[in-house]
VOTORLO-347639 format. One record per atom (N, C-alpha, C, O, CB): residue number from 1; x, y, z. Coordinates in steps of 0.001 Angstrom, whole numbers, plus 500000, padded with zeros to 6 digits. Glycine has a CB too. Example, Ala and Ser with C-alpha at 12.3 -4.5 7.8 and 13.67 -1.06 7.14 Angstrom:
<nodes>
  resi      c1      c2      c3
     1  513190  494310  507800
     1  512300  495500  507800
     1  513200  496700  507800
     1  514236  496681  508465
     1  511308  495527  509046
     2  512850  497750  507080
     2  513670  498940  507140
     2  512900  500030  507870
     2  513409  501138  508039
     2  514084  499402  505725
</nodes>
This chain:
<nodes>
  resi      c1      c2      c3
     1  867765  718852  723256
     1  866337  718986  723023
     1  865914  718074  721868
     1  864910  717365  721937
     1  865968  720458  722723
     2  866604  718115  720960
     2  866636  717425  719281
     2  866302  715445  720065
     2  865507  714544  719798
     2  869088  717790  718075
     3  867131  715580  720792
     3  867129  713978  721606
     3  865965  713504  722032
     3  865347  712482  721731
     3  867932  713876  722925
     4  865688  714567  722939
     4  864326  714296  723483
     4  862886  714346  722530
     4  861860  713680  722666
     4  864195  715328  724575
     5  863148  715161  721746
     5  861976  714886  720738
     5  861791  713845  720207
     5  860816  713130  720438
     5  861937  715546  719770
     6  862846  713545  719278
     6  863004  712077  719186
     6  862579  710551  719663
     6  862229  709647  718905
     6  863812  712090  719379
     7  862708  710479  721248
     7  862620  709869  721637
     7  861279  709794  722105
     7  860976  708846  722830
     7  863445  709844  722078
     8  860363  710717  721776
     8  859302  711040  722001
     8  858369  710057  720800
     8  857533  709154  720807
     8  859301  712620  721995
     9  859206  710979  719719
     9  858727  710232  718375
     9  858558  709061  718384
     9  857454  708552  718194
     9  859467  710306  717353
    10  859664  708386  718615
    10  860126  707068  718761
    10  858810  706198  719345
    10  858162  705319  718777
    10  861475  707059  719772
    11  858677  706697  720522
    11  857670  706149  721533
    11  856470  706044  720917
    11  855807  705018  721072
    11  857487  706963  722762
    12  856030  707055  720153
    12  854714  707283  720042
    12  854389  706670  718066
    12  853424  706718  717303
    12  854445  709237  720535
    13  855266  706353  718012
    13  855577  705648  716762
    13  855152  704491  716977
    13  854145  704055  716419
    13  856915  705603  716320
    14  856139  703552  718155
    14  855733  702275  718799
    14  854381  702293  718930
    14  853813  701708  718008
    14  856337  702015  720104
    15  853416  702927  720050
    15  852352  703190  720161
    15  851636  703084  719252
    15  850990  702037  719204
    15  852268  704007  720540
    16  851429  704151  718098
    16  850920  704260  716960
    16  850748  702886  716180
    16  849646  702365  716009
    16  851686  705183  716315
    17  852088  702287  715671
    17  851877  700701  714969
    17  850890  699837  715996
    17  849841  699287  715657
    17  853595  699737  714822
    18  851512  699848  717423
    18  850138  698616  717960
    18  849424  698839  717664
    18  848877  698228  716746
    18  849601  698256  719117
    19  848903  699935  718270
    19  847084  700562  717670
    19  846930  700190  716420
    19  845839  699630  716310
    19  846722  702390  717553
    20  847496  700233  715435
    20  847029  700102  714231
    20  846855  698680  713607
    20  846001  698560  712729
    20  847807  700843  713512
    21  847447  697806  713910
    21  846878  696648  713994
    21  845977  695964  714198
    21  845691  695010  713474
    21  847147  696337  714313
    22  845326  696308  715238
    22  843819  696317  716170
    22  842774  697116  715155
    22  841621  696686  715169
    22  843966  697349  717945
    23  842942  697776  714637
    23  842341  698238  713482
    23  841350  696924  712860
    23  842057  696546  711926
    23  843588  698762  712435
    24  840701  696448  712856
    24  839764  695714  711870
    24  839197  696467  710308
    24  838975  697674  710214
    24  838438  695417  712807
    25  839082  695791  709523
    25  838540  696109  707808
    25  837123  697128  708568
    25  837101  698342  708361
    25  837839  694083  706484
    26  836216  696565  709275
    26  835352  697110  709805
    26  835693  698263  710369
    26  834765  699006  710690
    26  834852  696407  710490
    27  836720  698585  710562
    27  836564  700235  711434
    27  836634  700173  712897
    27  836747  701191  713580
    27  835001  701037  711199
    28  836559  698860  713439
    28  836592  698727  714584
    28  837872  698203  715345
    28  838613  697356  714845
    28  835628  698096  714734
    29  838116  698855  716786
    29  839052  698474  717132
    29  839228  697268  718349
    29  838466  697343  719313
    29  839516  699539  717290
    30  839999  696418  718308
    30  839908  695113  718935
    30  840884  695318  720033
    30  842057  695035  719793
    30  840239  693846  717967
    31  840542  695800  721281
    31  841721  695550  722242
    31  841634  694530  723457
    31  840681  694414  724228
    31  842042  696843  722845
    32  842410  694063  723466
    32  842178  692602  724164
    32  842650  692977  725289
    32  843686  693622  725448
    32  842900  691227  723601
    33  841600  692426  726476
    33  841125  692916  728197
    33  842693  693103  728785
    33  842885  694025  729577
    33  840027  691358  729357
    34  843814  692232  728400
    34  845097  692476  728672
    34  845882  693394  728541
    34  846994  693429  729067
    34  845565  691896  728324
    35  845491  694091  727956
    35  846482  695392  726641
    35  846359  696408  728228
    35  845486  696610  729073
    35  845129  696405  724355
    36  848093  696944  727942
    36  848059  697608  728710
    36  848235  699076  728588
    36  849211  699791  728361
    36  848648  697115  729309
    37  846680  699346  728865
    37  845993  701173  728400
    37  846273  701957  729621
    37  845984  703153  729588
    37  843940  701373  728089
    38  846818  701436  730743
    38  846937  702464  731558
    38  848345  703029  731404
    38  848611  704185  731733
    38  846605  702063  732910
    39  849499  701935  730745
    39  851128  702124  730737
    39  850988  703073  729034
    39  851956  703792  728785
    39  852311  700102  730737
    40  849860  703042  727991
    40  849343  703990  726717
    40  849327  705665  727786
    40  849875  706686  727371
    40  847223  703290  725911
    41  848584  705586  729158
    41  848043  706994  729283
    41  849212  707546  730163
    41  849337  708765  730044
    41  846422  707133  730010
    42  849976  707036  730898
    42  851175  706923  731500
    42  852236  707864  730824
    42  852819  708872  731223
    42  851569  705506  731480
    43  852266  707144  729630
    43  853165  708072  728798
    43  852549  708722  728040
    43  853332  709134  727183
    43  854104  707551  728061
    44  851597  709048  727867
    44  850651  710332  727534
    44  851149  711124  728153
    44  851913  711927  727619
    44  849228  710388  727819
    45  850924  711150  729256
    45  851122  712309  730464
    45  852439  712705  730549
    45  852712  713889  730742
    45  850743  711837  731948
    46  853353  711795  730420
    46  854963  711775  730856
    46  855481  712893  729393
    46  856185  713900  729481
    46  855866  709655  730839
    47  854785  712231  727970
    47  854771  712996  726514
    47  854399  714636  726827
    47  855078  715553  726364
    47  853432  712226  725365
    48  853312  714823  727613
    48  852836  716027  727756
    48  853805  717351  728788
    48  854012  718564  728750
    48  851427  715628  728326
    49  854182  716110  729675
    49  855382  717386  730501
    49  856656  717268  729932
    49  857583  718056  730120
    49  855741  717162  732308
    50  856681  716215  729195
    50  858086  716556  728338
    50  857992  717518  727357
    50  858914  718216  726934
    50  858651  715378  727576
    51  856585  717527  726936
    51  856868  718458  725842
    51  856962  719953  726250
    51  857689  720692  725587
    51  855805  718305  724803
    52  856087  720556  727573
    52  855763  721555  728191
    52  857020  721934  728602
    52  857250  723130  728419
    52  854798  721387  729124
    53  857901  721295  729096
    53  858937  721888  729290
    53  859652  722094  728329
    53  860077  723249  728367
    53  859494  721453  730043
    54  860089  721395  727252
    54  860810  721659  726061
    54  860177  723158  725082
    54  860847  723906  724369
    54  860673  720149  725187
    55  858847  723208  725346
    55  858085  724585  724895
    55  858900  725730  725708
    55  859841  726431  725337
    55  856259  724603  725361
    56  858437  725692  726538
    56  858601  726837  728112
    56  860159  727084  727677
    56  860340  728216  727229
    56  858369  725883  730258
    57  861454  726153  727724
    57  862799  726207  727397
    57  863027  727120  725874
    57  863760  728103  725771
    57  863314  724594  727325
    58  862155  726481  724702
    58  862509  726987  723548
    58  861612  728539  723677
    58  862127  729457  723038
    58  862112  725857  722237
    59  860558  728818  724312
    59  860089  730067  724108
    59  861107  731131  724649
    59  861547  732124  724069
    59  858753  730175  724732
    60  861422  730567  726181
    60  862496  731941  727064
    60  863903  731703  725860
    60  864452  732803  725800
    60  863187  731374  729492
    61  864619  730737  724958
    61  865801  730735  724445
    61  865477  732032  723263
    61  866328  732841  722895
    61  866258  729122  723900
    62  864046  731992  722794
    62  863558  732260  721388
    62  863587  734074  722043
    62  864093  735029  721454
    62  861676  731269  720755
    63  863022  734095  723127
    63  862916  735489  723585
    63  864419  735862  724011
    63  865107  736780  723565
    63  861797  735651  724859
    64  864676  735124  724773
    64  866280  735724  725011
    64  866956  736625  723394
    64  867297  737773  723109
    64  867516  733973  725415
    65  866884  735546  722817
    65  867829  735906  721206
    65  867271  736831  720969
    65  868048  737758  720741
    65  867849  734954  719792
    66  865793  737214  720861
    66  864763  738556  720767
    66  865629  739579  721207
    66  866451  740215  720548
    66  863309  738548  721769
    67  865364  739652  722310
    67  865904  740761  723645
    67  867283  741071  723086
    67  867628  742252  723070
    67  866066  739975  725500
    68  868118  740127  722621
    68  869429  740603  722531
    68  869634  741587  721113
    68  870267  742636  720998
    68  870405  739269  722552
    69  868977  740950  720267
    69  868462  741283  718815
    69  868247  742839  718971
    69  868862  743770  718451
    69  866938  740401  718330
    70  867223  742834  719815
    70  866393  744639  720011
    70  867418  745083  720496
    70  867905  746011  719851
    70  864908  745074  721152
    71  868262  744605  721927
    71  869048  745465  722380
    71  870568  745936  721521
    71  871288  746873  721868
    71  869226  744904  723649
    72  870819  744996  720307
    72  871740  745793  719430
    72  871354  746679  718610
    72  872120  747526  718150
    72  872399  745130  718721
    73  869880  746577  718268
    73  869534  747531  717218
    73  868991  748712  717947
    73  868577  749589  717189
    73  868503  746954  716165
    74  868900  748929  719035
    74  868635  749946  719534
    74  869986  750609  719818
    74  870072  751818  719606
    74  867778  749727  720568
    75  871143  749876  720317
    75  872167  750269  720254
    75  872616  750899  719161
    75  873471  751740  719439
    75  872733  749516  720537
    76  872360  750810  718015
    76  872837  750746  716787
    76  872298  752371  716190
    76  872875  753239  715537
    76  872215  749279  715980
    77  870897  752262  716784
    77  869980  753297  716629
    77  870729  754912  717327
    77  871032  755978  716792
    77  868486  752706  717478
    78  870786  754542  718354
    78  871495  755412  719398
    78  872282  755707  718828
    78  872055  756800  718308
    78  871941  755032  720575
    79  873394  755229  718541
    79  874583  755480  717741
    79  874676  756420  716450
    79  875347  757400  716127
    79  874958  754263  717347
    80  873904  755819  716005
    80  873314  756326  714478
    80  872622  757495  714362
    80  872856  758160  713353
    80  872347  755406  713871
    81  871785  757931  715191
    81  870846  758811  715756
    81  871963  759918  716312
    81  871892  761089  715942
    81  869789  758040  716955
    82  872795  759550  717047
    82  873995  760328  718052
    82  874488  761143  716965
    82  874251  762335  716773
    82  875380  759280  718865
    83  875447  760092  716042
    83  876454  761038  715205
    83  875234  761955  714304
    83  875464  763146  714512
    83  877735  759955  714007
    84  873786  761753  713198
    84  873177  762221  712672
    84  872872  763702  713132
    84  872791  764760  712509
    84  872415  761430  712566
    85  872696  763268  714853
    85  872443  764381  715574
    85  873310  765829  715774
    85  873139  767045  715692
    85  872309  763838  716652
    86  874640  764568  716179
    86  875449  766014  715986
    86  876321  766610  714989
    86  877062  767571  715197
    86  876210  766140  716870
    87  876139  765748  713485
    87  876475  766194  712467
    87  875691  767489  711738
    87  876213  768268  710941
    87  876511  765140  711825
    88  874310  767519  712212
    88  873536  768515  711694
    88  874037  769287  713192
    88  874987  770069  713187
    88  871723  768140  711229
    89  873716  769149  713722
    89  874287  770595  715091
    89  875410  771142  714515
    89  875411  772368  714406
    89  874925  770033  716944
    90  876549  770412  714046
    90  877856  771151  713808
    90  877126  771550  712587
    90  877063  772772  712719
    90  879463  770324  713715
    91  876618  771291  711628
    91  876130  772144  710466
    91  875285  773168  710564
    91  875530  773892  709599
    91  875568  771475  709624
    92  874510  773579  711134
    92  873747  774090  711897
    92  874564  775591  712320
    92  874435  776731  711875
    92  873412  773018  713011
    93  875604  774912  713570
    93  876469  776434  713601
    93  877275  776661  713043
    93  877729  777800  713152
    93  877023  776879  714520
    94  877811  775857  712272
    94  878764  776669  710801
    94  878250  777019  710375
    94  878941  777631  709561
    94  879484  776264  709759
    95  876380  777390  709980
    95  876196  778185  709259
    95  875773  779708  709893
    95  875721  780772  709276
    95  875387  777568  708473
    96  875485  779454  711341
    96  874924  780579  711404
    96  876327  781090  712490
    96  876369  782320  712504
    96  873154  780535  711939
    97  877227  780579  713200
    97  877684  781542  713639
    97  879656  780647  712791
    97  880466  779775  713106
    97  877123  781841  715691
    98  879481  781476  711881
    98  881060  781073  710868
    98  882269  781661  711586
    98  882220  782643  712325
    98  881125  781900  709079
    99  883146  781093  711348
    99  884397  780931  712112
    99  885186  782100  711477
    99  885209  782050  710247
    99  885141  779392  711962
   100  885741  782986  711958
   100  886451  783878  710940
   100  888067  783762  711188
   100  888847  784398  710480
   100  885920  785508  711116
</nodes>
């Protein structure tokens, strides 16, 4: 995933410096009838499902670890809850019905 971001960066880095050149003192930008803005929106788009999927991947990884997280501490709970439970039960009838 670390790769692909990257290479994302990378790209849009490239991108970024042309554009910025074209930049004029004036504020204005100079792109000459040649420049090729459709191969700029191309990888716009290509940037956008790369990233959507790399989201969608890191959210279900982020929830998975969640899910597993809850399901030990609930485990843990149970457990904890179990012996609490039946440590006061056994206290409970040692006091009221004593062993002679």
């Amino acid at each position: 995933m670390k790769e692909k971001l990257e290479k994302i960066l990378e790209e849009v880095d490239y991108w970024k410096d042309d554009l910025m050149i074209r930049i004029r003192p004036t504020g204005r930008v100079e792109i000459p009838p040649d420049y090729p803005v459709e191969r700029l929106f191309q990888n716009l788009r290509m940037w956008e499902e790369m990233l959507s999927v790399l989201i969608e991947r890191f959210s279900g990884d982020t929830l998975l670890a969640s899910q597993e997280v809850n399901n030990k501490c609930n485990t843990l709970f149970k457990v904890n809850y179990g012996a609490l439970y039946f440590g006061l039960k056994c206290t409970v009838i040692s006091l009221f019905c004593p062993r002679t």
